[in-house]
Structures are given as C-alpha cells and as structure tokens.
C-alpha positions as CSV (number, residue, x, y, z in Angstrom):
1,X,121.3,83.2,197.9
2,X,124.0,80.6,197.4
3,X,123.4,77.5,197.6
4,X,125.2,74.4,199.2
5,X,124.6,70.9,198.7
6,X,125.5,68.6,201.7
7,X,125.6,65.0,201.2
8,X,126.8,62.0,203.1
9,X,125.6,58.3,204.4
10,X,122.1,57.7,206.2
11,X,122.3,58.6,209.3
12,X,125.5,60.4,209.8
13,X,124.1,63.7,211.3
14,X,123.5,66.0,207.9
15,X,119.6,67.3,208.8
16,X,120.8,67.9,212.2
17,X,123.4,69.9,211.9
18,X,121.8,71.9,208.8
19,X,118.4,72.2,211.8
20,X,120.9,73.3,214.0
21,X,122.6,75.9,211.9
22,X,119.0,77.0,210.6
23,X,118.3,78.3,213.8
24,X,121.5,80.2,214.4
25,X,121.1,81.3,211.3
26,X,117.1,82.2,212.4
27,X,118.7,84.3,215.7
28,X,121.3,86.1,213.6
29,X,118.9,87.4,211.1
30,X,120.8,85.6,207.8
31,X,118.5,83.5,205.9
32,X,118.9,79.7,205.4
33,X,116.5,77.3,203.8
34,X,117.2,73.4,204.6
35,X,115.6,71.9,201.9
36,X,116.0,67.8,202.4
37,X,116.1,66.0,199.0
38,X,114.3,62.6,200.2
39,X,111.3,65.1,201.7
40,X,110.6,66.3,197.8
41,X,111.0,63.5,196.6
42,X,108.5,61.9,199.7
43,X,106.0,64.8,198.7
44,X,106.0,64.3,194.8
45,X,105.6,60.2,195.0
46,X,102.3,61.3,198.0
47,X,100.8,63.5,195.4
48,X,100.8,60.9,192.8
49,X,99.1,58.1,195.6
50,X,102.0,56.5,196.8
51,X,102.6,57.1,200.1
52,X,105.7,56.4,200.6
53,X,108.8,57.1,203.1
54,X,112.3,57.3,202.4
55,X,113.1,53.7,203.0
56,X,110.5,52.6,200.9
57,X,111.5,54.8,197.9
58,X,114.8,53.1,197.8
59,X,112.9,49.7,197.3
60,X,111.1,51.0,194.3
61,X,111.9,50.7,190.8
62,X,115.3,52.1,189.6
63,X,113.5,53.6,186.5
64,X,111.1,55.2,189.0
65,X,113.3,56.3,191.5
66,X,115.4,58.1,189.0
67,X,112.3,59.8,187.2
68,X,111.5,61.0,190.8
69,X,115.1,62.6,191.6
70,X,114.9,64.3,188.3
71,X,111.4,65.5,189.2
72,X,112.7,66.8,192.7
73,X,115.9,68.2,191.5
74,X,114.1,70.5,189.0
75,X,111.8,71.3,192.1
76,X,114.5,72.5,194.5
77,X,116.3,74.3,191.6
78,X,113.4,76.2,191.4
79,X,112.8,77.2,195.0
C-alpha cells in the first residue's frame, strides 16, 4: 500500500478530511489507514507515565520531543 504523508498547520482540517476520505474509502472497498502522528507519539509518552496530550507534548523538552518523533516515526514505518 502506498503511503501519503499529509501535513499542514493545527487546525486546518487534515484529520478531517483523511476521516472523511477513510470512510469513502471504507464504502468502496479500497483500504486506507489514517494513522495521525501526534496520536503515536500521545500513546508512546502514556506508556512511559506521562500522560500527555498534544499541546502538552509541544511544551516538553526539545531533546525529548525529538527522541519521541524518532520513536513514532520508526512506529508508523512499521505498521
């Protein structure tokens, strides 16, 4: 399956229109994952105690936040 990274400011529309074209996708019989970066890296940051939202992540430290990217892009990569 290809795959297609979309990117673009907070709040510009990006998880809804990838929801949106999930379920077309869903009625048409193709195959889409939506995989949302900040998610991951949500999930990896909970699993090591630090329950922390999107927002929050961006307060953190840089050297962490970057670790956490890294740990999340191999994650996705994998999928």
């Amino acid at each position: 399956m290809p795959t297609v990274i979309v990117t673009g400011l907070p709040g510009v529309g990006k998880t809804t229109v990838l929801e949106a074209l999930k379920g077309i996708s869903e009625r048409s019989g193709l195959a889409i994952s939506v995989v949302n970066f900040g998610t991951v890296m949500s999930e990896i940051l909970r699993k090591r105690g630090m329950a922390l939202d999107r927002d929050d992540i961006r307060r953190q430290d840089m050297a962490l936040q970057r670790e956490v990217q890294e740990e999340a892009a191999r994650e996705i990569s994998g999928r």
